[in-house]
N, C-alpha and C positions, 0 to 999 in steps of 0.2 A: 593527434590525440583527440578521442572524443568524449563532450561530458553529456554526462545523461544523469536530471534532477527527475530525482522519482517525486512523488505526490500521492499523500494518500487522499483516496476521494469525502465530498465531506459527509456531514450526518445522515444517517436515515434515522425513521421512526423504530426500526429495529434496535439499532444502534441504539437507541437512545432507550429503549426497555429491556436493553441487555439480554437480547436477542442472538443467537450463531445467526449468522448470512451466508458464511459461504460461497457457493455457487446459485442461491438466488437469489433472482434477479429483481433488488428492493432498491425502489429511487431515491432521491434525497429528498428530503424537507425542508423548509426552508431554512432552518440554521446549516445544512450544508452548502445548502445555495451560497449565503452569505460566506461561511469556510471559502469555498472555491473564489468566489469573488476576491476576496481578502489576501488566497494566495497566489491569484491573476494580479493584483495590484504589487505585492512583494515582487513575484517575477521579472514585473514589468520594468524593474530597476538593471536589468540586464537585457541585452538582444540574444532571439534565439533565431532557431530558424525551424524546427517543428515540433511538433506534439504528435504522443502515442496513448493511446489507452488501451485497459481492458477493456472488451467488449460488454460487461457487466453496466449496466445504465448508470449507475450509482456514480463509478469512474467516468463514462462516455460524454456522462450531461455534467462533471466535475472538468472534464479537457475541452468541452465546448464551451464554457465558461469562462476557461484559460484563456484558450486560444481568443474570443473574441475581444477580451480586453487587451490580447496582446498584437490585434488584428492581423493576425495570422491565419493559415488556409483552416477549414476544418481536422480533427484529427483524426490519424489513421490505425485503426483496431487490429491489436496483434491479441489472437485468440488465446494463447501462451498464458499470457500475465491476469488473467483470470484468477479470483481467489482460491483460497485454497477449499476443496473438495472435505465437508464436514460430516458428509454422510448421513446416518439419520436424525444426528443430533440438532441440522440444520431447524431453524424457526423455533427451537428449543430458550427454555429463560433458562439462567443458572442454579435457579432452584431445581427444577423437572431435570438439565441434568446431573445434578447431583443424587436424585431419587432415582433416576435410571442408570445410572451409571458412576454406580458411587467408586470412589478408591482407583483402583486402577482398572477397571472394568470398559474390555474394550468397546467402540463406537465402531459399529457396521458402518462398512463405507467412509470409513476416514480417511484423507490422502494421507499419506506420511510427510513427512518434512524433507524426505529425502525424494520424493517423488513429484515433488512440487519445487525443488532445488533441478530437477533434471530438466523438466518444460521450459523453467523460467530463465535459466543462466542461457543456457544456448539460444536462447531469441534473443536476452538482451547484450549476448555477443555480435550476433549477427545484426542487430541494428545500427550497435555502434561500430561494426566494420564495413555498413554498406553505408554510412555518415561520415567517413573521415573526416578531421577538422570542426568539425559541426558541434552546436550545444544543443541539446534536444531536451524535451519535458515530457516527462512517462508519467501517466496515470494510472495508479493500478490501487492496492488492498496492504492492507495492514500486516497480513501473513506473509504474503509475498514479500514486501520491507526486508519483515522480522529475517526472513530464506535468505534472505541477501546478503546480508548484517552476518548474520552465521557463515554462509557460503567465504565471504571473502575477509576472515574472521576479526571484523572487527572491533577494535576494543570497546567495546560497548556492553553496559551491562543487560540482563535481562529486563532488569525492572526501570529500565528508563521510557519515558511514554513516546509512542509513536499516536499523536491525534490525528483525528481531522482534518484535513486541510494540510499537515505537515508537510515539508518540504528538506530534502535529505540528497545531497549530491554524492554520485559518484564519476570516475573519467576509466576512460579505456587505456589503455597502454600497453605494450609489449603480451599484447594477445589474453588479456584479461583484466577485470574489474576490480579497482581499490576505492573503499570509502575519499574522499576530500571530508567532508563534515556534515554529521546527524544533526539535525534539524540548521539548516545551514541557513543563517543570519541573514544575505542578503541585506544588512544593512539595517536587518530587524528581523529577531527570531519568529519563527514559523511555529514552534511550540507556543499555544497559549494557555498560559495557569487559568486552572479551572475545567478544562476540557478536561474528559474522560479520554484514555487511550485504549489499545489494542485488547487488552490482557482487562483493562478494566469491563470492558466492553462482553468479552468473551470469553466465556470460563473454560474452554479447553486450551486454549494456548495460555491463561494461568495460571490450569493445571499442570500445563509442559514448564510454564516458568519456575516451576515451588517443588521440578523433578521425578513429578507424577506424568506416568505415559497413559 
């Protein structure tokens, strides 16, 4: 059995003026810096044996951050777990997309959820079966989470927050992925009240939350 603790990376300055990010490529700030730090310290309450990221910096300098608190090798970038593909609505505030894109008015260039479900399951199969036995730390994006969550359907509502820094186990078994537990405790929850999440953050997967495509 292998377990793979996903992590979403922490704040940007996007993030924080309610900004789509998507696929670009926006660094942290320093309240993410501290996020990563914070959930480098949680982590640290268990032995692993490696870290992955997306290649998107946001994530890459959130798993280097991991990793050195948990003095661990650097980590290694799986191109896959990259966010999800927002098209042009990317660098977009919630207001501008609501004026462009009012109602259900679709966004050029959007990935679908099912197409970002097809990238991401199979690489994070294939890690945890070139891992056997192994506990591993994935660094990736809030959409990607959310893909997962759905993928391997767990009881989890829409409207519950995926922040920051979160931290959210799943294990491999019998040739495929089931949650252990959303925002998993480690001995002190990885949700912090007050944080803004996914959906608060980004008005198209709100929109997906409240059944608006």
């Amino acid at each position: 059995m292998t377990f793979l603790y996903l992590v979403r990376h922490g704040e940007t300055d996007w993030n924080r003026a309610h900004r789509v990010q998507g696929t670009t490529d926006i660094p942290l700030n320093e309240t993410g810096r501290a996020q990563a730090l914070r959930a480098g310290r949680l982590l640290a309450r268990r032995s692993w044996d490696g870290v992955y990221t997306s290649p998107l910096s946001r994530a890459s300098e959130t798993a280097t951050i991991i990793s050195a608190e948990l003095g661990l090798m650097d980590p290694s970038p799986v191109p896959e777990l990259a966010e999800r593909n927002y098209g042009e609505a990317e660098g977009l505030t919630d207001r501008q997309i609501a004026r462009r894109y009012p109602g259900t008015t679709p966004v050029p260039g959007r990935e679908s959820r099912e197409a970002v479900a097809a990238r991401v399951i199979p690489a994070l199969l294939q890690l945890a079966e070139g891992n056997p036995g192994r506990r591993l730390i994935v660094c990736s994006h809030g959409a990607v989470i959310r893909t997962l969550l759905m993928a391997v359907e767990a009881p989890i509502q829409r409207g519950v927050p995926i922040t920051n820094g979160s931290i959210h186990s799943f294990r491999h078994i019998g040739g495929s992925l089931e949650l252990i537990e959303f925002d998993d405790p480690i001995e002190r929850a990885s949700v912090v009240e007050g944080d803004e999440d996914l959906e608060q953050q980004n008005a198209l997967e709100e929109r997906e939350a409240k059944g608006v495509s």
